[in-house]
N, C-alpha and C positions, 0 to 999 in steps of 0.2 A: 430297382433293377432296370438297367437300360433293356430298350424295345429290340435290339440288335444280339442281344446275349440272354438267350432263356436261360431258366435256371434249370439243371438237368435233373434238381429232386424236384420239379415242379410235378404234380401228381396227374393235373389237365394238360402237361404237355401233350399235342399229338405226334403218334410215334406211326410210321407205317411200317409194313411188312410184306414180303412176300410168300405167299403159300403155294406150295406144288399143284400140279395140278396136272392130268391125264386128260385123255380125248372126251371123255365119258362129262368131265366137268365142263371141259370149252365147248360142246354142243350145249350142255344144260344153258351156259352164259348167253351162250348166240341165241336161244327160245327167248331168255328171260328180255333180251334188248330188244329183240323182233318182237315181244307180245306188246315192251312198254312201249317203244314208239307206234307200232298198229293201233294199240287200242288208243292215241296221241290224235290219231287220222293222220298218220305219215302214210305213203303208198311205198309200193318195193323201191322205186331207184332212190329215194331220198334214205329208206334205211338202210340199204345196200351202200350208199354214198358215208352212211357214218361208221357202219366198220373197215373203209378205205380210208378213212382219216386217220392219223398218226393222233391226232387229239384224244381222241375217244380211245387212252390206253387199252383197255379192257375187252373193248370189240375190236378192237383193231390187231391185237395179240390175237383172238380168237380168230380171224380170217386169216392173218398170216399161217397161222398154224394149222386150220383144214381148206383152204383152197376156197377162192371164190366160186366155182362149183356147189359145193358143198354150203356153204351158207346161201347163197343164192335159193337154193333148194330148202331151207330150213324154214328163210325167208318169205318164201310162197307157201309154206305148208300153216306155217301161221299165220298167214293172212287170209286162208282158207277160214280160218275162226274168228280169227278177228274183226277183219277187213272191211265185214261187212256192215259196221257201227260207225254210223255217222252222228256226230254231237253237233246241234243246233240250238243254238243261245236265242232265246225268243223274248220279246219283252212280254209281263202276265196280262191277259184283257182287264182292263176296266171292268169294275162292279156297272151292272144294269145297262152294258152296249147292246147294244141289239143289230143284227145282220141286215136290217132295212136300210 
């Protein structure tokens, strides 16, 4: 089967979809992308900057639709929880260093 033409009984074809969705879900979505990039160590303007991006269909849908107001605010509110984890990559001490 050519790489141009899937087969449409292919059972692993990927098929996407769109599902409805109210104000109640597009805030749940705005938490879920504010928690994953916070807890990432993004700060507010860099996550604020990806649901102004057309790229990021999913956040970006969700700013359009309640106002940068509105997520700006959702966005500070979980960075209230988040925010304040910082990940630091440390190499492990050597067996039998000593501080001297």
């Amino acid at each position: 089967m050519p790489y141009e033409a899937p087969d449409p009984e292919d059972p692993m074809l990927l098929v996407g979809v769109g599902l409805p969705g109210d104000e109640a879900s597009q805030r749940e979505m705005i938490c879920a992308f504010a928690e994953e990039f916070a807890r990432m160590g993004f700060d507010e303007a860099c996550i604020l900057e990806l649901f102004r991006r057309p790229f990021y269909a999913g956040a970006h849908a969700a700013y359009r639709e309640l106002g940068e107001a509105r997520v700006v605010s959702m966005i500070h509110e979980t960075l209230e929880v988040w925010g304040r984890i910082r990940l630091v990559d440390r190499e492990p001490e050597e067996e039998g260093a000593s501080d001297d």
